[in-house]
Structure formats: C-alpha cells, structure tokens
PDB file of N, CA, C and O in Angstrom, chain B, residues numbered from 101:
ATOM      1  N   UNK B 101     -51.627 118.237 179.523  1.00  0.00           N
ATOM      2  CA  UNK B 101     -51.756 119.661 179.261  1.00  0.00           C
ATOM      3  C   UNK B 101     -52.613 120.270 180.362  1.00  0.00           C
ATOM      4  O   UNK B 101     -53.529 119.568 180.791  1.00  0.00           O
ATOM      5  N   UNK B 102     -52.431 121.524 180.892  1.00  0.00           N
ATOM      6  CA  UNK B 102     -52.950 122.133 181.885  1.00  0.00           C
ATOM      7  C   UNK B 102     -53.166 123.393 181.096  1.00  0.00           C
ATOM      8  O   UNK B 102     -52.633 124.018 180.179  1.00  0.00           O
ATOM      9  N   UNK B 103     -54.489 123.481 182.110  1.00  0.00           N
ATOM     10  CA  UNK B 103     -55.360 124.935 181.497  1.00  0.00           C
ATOM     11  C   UNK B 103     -55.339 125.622 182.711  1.00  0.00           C
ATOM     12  O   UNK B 103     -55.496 125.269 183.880  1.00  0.00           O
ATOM     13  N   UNK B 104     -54.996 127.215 181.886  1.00  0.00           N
ATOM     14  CA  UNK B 104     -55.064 128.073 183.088  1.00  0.00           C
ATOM     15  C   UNK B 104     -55.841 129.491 182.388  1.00  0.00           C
ATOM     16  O   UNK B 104     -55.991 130.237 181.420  1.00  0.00           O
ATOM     17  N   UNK B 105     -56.066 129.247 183.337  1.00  0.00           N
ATOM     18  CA  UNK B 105     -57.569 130.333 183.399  1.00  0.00           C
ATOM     19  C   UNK B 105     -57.252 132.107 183.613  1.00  0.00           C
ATOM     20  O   UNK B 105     -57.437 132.345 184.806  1.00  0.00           O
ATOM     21  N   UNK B 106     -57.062 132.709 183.260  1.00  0.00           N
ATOM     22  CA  UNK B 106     -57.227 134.553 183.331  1.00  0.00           C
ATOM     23  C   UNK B 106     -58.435 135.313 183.922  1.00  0.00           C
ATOM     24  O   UNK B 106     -59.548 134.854 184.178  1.00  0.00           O
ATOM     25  N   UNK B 107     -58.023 136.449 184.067  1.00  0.00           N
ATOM     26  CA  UNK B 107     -59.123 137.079 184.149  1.00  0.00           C
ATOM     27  C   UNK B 107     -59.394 138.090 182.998  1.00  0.00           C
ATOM     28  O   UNK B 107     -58.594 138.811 182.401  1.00  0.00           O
ATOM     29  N   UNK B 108     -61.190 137.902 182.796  1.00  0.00           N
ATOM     30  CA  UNK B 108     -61.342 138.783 181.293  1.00  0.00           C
ATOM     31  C   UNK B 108     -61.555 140.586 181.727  1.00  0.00           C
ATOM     32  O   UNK B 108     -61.964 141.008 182.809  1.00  0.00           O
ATOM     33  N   UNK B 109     -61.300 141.092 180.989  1.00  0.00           N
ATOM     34  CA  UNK B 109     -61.755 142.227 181.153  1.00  0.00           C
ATOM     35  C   UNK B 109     -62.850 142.534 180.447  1.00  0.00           C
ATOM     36  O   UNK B 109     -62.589 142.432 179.249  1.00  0.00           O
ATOM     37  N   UNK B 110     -64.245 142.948 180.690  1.00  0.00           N
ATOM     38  CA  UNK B 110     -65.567 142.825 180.237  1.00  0.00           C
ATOM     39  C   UNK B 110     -65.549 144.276 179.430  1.00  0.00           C
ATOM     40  O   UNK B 110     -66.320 144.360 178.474  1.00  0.00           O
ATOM     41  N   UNK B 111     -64.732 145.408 179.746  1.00  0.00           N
ATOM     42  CA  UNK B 111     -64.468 146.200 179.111  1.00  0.00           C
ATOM     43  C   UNK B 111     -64.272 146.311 177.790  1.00  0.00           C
ATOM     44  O   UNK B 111     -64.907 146.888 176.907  1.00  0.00           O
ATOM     45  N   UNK B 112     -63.087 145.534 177.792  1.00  0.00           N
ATOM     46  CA  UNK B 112     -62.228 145.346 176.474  1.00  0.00           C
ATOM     47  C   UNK B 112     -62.802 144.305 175.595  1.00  0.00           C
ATOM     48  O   UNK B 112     -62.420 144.280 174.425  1.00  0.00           O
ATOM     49  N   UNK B 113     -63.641 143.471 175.994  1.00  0.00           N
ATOM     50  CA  UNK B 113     -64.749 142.434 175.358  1.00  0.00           C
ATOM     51  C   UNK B 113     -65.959 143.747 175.063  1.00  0.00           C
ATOM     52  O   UNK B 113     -65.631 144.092 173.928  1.00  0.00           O
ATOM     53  N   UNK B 114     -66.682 144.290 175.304  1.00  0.00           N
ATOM     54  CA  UNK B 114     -67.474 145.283 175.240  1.00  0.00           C
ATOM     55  C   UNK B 114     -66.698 145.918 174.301  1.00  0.00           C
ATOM     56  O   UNK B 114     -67.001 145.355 173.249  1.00  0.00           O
ATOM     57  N   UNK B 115     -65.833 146.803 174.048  1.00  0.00           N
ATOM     58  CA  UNK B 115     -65.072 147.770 173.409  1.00  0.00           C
ATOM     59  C   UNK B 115     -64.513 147.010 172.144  1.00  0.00           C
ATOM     60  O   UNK B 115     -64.058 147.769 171.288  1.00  0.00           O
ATOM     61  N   UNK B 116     -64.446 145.422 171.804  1.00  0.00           N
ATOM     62  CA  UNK B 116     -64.000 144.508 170.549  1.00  0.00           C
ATOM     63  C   UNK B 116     -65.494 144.537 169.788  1.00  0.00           C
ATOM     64  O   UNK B 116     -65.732 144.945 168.652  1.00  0.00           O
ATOM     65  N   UNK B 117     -66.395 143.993 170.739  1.00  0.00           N
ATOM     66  CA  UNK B 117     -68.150 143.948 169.927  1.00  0.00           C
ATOM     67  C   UNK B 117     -68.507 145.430 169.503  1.00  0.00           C
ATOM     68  O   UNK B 117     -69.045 145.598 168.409  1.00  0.00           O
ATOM     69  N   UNK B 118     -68.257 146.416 170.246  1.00  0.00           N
ATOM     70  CA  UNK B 118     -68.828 147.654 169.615  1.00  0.00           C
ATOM     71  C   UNK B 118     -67.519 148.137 168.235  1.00  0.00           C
ATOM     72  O   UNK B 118     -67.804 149.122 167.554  1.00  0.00           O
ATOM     73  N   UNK B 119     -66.336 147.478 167.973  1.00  0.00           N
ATOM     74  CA  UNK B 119     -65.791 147.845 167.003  1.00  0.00           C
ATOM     75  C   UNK B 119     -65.959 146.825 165.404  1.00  0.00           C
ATOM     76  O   UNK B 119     -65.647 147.012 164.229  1.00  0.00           O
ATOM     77  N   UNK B 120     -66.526 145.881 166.066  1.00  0.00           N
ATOM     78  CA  UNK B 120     -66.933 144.742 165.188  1.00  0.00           C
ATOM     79  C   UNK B 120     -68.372 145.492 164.513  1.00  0.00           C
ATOM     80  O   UNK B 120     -68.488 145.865 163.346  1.00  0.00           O
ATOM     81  N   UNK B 121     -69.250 145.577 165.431  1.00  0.00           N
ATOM     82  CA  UNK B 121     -70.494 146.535 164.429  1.00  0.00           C
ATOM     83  C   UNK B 121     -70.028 147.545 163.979  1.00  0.00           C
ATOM     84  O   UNK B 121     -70.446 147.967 162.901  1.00  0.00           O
ATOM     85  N   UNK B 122     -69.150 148.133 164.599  1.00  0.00           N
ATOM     86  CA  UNK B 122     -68.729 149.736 163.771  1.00  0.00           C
ATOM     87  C   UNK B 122     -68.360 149.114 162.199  1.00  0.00           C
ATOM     88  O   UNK B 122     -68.761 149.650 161.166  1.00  0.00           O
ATOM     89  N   UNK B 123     -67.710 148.163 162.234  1.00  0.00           N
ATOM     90  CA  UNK B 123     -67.037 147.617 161.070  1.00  0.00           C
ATOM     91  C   UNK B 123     -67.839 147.096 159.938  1.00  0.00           C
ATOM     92  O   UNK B 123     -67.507 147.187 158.756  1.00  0.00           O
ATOM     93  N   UNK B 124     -68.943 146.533 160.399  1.00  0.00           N
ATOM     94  CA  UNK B 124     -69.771 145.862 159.838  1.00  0.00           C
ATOM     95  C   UNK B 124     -70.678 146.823 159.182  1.00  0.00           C
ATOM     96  O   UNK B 124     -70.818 146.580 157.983  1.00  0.00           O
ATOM     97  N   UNK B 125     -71.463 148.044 159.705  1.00  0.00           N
ATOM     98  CA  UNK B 125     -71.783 148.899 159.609  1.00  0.00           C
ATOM     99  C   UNK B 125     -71.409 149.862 158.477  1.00  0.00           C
ATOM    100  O   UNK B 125     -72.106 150.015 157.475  1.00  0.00           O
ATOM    101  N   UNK B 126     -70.600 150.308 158.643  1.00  0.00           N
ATOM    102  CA  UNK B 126     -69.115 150.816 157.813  1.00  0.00           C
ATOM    103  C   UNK B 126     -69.284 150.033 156.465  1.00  0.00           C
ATOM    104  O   UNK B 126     -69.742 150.694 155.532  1.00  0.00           O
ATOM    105  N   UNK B 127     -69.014 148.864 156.256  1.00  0.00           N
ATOM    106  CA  UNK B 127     -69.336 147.872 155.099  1.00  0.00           C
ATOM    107  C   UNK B 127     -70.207 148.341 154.553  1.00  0.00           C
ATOM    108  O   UNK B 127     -69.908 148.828 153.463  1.00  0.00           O
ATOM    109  N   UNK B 128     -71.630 148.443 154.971  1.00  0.00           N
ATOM    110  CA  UNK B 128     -73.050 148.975 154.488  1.00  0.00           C
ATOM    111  C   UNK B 128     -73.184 150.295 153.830  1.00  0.00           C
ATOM    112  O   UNK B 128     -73.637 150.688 152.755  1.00  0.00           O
ATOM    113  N   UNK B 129     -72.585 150.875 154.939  1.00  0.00           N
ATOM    114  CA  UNK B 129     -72.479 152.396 154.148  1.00  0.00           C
ATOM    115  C   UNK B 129     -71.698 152.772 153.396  1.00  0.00           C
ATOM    116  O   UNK B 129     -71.993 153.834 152.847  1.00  0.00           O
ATOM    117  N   UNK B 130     -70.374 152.128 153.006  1.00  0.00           N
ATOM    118  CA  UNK B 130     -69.560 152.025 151.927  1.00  0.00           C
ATOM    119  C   UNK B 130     -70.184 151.816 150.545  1.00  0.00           C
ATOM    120  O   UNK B 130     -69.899 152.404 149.502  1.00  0.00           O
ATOM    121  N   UNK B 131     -71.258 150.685 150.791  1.00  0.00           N
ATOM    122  CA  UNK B 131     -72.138 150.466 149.601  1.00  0.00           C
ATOM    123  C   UNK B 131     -72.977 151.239 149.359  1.00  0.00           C
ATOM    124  O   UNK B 131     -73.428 151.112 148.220  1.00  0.00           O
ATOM    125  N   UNK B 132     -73.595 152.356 150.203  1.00  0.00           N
ATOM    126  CA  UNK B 132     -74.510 152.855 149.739  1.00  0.00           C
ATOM    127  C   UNK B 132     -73.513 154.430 149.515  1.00  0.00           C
ATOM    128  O   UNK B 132     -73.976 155.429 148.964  1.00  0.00           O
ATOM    129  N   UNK B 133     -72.622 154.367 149.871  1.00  0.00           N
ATOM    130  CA  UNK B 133     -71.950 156.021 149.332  1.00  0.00           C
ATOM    131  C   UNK B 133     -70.961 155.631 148.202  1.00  0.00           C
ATOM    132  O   UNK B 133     -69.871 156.140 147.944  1.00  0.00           O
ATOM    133  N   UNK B 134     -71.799 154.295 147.406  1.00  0.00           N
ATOM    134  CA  UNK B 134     -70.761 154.094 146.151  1.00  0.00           C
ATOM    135  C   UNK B 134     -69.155 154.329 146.617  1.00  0.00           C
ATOM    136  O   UNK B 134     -68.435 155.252 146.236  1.00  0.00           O
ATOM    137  N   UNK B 135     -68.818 153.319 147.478  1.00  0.00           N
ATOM    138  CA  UNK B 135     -67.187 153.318 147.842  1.00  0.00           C
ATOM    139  C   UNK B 135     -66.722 154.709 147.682  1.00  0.00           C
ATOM    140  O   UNK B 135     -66.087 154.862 146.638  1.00  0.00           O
ATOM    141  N   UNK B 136     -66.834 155.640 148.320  1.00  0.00           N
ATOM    142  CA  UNK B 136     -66.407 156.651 148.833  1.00  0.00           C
ATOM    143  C   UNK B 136     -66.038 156.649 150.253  1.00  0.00           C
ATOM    144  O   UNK B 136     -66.799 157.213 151.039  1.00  0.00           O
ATOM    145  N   UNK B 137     -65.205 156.213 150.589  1.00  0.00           N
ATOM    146  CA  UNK B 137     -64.629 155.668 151.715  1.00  0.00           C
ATOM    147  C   UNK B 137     -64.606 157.722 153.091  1.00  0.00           C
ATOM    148  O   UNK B 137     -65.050 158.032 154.197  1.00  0.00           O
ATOM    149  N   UNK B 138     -64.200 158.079 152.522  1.00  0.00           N
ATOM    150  CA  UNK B 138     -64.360 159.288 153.661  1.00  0.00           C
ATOM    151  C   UNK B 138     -65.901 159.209 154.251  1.00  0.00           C
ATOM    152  O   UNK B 138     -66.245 158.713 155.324  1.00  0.00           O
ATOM    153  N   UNK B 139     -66.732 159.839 153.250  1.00  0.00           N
ATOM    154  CA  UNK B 139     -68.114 160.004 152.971  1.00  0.00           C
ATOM    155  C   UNK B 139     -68.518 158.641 153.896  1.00  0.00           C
ATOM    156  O   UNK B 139     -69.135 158.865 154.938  1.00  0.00           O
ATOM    157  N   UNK B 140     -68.223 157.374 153.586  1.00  0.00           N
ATOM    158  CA  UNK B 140     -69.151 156.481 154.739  1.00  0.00           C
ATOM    159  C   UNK B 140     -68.474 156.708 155.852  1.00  0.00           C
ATOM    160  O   UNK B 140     -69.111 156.405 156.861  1.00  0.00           O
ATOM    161  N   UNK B 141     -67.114 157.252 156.088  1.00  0.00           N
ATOM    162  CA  UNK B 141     -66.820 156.739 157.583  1.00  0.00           C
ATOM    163  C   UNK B 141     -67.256 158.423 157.976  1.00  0.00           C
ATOM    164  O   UNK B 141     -66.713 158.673 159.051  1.00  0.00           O
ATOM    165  N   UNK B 142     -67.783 159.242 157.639  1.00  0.00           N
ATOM    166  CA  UNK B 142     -68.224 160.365 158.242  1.00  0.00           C
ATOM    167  C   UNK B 142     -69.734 159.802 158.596  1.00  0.00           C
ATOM    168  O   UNK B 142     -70.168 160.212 159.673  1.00  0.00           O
ATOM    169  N   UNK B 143     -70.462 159.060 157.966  1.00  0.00           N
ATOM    170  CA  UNK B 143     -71.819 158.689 158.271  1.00  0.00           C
ATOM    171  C   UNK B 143     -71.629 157.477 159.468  1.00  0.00           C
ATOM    172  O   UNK B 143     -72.413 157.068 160.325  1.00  0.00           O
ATOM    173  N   UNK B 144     -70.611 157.200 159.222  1.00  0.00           N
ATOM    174  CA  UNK B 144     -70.384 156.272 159.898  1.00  0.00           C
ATOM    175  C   UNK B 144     -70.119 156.721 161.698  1.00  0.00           C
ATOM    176  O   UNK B 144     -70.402 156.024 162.671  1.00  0.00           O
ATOM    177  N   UNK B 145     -69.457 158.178 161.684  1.00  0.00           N
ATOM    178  CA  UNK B 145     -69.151 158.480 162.807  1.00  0.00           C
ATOM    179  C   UNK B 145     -70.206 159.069 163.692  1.00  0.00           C
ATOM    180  O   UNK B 145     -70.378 158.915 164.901  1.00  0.00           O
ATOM    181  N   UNK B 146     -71.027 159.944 162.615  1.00  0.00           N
ATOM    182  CA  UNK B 146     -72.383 160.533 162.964  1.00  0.00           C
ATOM    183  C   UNK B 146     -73.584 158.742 163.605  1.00  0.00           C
ATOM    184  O   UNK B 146     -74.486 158.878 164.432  1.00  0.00           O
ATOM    185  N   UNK B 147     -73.435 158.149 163.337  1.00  0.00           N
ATOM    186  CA  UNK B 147     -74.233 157.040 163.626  1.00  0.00           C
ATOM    187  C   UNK B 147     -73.805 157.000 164.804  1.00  0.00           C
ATOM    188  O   UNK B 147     -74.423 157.247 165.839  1.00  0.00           O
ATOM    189  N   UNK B 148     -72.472 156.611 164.634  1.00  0.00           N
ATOM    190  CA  UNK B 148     -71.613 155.742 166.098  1.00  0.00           C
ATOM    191  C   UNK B 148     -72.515 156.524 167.083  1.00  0.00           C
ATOM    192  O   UNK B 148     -73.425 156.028 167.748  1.00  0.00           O
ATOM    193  N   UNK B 149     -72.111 157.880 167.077  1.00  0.00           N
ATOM    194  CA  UNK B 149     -72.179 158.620 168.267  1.00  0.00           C
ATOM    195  C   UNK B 149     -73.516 158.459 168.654  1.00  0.00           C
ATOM    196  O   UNK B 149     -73.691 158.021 169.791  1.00  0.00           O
ATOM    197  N   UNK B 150     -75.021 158.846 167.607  1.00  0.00           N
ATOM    198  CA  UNK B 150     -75.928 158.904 167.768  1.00  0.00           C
ATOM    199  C   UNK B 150     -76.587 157.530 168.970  1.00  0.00           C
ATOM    200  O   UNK B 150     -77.386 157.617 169.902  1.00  0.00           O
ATOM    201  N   UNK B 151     -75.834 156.365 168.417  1.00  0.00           N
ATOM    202  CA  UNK B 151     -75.892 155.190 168.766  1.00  0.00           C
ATOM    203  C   UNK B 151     -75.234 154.728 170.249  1.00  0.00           C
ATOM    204  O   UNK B 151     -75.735 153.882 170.990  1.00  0.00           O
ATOM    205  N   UNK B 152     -74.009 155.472 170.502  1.00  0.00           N
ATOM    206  CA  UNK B 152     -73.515 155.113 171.356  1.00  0.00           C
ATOM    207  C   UNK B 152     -72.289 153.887 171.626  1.00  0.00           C
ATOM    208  O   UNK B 152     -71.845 153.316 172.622  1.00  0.00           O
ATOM    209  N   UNK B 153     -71.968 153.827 169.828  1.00  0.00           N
ATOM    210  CA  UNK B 153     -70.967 152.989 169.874  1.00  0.00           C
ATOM    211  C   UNK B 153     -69.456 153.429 169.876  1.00  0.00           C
ATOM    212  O   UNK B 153     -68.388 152.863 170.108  1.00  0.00           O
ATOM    213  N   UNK B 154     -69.929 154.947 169.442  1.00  0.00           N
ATOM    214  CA  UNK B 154     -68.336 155.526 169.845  1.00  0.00           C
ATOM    215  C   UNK B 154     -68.011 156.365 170.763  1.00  0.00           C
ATOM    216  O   UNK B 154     -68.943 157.047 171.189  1.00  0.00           O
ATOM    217  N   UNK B 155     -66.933 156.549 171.234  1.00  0.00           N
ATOM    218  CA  UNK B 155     -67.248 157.544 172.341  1.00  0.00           C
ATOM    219  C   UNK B 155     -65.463 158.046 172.678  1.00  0.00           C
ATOM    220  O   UNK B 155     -64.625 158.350 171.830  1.00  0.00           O
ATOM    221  N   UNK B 156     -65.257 157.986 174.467  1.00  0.00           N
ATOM    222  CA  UNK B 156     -63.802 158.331 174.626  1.00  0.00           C
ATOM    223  C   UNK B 156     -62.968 157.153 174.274  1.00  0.00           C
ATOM    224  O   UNK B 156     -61.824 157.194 173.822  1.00  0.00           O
ATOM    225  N   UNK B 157     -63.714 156.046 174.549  1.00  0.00           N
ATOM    226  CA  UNK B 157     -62.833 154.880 174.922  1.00  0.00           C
ATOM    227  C   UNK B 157     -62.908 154.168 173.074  1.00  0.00           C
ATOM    228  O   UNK B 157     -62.489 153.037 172.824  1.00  0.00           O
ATOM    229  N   UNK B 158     -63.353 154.853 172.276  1.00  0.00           N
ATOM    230  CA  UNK B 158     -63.297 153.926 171.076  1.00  0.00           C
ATOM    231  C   UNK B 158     -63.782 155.162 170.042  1.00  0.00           C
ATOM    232  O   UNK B 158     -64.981 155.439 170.062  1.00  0.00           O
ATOM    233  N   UNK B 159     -63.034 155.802 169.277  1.00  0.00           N
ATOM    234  CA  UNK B 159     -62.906 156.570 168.545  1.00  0.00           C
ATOM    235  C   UNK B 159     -63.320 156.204 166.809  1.00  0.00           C
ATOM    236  O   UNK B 159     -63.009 155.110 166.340  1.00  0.00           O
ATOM    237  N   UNK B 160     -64.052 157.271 165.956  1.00  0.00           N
ATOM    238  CA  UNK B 160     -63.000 157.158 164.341  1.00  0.00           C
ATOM    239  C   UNK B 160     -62.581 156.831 164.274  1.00  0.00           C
ATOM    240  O   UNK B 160     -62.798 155.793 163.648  1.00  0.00           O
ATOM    241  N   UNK B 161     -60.878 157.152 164.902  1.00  0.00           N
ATOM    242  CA  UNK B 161     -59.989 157.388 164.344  1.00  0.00           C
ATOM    243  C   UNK B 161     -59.198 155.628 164.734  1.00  0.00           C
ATOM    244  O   UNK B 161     -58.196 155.217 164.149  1.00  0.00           O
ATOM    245  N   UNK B 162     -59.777 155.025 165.570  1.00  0.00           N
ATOM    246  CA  UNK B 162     -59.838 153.627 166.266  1.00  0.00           C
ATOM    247  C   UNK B 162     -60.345 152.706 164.764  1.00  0.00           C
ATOM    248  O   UNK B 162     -59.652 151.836 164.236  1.00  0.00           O
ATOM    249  N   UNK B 163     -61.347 153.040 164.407  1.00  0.00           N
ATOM    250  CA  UNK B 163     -61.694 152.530 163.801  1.00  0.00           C
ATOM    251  C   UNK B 163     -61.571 152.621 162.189  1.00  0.00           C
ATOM    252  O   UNK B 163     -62.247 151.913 161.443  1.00  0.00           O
ATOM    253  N   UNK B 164     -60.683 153.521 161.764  1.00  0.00           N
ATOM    254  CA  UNK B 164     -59.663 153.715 160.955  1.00  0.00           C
ATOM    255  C   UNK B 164     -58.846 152.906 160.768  1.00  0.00           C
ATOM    256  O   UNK B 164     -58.726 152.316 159.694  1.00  0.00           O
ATOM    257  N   UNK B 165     -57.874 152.651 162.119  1.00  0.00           N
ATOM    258  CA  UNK B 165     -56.509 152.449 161.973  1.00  0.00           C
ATOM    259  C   UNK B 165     -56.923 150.616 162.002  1.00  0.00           C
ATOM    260  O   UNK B 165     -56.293 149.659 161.552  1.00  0.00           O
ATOM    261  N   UNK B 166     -58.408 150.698 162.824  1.00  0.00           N
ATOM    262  CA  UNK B 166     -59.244 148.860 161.891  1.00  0.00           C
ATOM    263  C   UNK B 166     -59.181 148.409 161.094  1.00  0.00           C
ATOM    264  O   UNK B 166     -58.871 147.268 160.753  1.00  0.00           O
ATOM    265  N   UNK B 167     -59.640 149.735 160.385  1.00  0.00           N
ATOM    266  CA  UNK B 167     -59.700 149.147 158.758  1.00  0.00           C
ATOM    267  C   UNK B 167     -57.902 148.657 158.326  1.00  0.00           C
ATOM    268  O   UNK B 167     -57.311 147.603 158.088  1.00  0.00           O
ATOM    269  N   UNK B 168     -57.497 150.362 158.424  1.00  0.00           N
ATOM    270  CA  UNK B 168     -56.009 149.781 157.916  1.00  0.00           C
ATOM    271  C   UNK B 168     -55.598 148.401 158.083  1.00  0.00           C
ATOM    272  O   UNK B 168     -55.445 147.579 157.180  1.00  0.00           O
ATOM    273  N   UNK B 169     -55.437 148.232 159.299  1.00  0.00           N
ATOM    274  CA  UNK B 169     -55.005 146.907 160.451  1.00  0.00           C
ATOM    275  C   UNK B 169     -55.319 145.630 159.121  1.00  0.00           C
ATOM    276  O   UNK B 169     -54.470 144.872 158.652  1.00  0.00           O
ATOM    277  N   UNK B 170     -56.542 145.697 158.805  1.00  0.00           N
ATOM    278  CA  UNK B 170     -57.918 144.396 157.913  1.00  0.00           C
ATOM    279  C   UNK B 170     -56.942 144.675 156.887  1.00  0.00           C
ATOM    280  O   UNK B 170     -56.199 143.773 156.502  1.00  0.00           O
ATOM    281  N   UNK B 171     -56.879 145.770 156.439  1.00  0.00           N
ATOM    282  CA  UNK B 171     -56.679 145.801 154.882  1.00  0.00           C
ATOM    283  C   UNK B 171     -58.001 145.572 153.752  1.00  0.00           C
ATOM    284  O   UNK B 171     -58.246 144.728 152.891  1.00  0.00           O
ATOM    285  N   UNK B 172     -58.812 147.016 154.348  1.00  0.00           N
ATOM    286  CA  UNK B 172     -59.717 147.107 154.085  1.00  0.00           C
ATOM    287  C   UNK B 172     -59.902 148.491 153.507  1.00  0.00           C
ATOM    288  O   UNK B 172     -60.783 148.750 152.687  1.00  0.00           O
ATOM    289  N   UNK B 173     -59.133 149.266 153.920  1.00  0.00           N
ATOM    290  CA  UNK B 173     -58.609 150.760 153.558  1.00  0.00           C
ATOM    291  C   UNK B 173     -57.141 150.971 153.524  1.00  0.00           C
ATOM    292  O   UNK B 173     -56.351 150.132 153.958  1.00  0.00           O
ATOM    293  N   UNK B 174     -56.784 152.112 152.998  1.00  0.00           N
ATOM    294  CA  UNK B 174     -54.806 152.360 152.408  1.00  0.00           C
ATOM    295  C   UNK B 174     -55.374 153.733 152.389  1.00  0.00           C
ATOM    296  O   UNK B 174     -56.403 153.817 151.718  1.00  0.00           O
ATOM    297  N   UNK B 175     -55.080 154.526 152.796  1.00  0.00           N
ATOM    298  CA  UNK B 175     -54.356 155.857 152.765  1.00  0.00           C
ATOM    299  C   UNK B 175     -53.805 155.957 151.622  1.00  0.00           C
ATOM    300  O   UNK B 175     -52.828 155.300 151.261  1.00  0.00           O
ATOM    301  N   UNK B 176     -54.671 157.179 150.660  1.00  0.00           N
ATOM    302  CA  UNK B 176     -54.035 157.791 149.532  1.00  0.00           C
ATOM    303  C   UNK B 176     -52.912 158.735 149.883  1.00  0.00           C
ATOM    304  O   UNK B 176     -52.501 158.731 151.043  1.00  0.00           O
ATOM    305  N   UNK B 177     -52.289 159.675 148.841  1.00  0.00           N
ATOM    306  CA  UNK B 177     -50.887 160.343 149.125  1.00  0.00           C
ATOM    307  C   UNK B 177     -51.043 161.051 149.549  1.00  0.00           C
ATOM    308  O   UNK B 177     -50.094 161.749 149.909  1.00  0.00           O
ATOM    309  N   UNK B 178     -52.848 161.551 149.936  1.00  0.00           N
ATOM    310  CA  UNK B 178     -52.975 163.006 150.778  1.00  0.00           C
ATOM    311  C   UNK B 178     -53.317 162.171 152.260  1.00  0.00           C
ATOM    312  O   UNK B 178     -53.652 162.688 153.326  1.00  0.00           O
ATOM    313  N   UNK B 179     -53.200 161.315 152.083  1.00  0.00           N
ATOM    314  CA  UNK B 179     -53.763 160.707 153.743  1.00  0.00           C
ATOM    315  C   UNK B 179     -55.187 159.994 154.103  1.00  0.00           C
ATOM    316  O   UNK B 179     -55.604 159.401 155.098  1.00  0.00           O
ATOM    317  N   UNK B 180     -55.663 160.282 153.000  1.00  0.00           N
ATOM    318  CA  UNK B 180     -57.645 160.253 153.333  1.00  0.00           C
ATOM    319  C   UNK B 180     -57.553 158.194 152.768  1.00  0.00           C
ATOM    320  O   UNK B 180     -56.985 157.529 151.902  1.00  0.00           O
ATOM    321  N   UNK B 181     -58.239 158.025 153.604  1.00  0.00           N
ATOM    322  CA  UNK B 181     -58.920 156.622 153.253  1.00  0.00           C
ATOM    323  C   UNK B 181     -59.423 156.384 152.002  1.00  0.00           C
ATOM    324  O   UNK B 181     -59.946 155.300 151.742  1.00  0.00           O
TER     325      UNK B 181
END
C-alpha cells in the first residue's frame, strides 16, 4: 500500500474548528434558553461575531444548515429551527 500525501488547506482546517465550537457552544445555549432553538442560535450569532468565530467566510446560516446536516435541528412548517 502506498501513501500519498495532499496538500491541506489551513483555511478550511481553521473554518471546520471554528464551526465545531460554534456547535458546541450552540449546545450550551440551547440548554440555557430551555430548547428554544431560534432564541439560542440568535445568542449564538451575537457571540460568534463578538468572538470572531463568524464572519464572511462562515456564517449562521452555515451553521444552521450544521445542525440540519447532524440532525440536530428540522425545520418546522414555517421554516424556523
């Protein structure tokens, strides 16, 4: 077997870790806004930014379509998490 080697993009490694705390994060504040899922990911977005984990390159709305992705959130019939 032969190994072959790539090149990483430090970006996109940077941009996976800052969506992994967003996520993790998110978890926390879910618990403390009694599973009201809008309500934490609005605290959630106000953090990001404050923090510097969200920005052009990694959005909400990125981290939305995370959750979906996990199956961690479903979209009710009006759309809202």
């Amino acid at each position: 077997m032969r190994w072959r080697y790539g090149s990483l993009d430090p970006r996109a490694v940077a941009r996976g870790e800052r969506l992994e705390r967003l996520l993790q994060l998110y978890q926390r504040l879910l618990l403390i806004a009694d599973g009201d899922v809008e309500r934490a990911l609005e605290w959630l977005e106000r953090v990001g930014r404050q923090r510097g984990l969200l920005g052009a390159d990694l959005t909400i709305d990125d981290v939305r379509r995370a959750l979906e992705r996990r199956d961690l959130a479903r979209p009710d019939a009006h759309g809202r998490l």
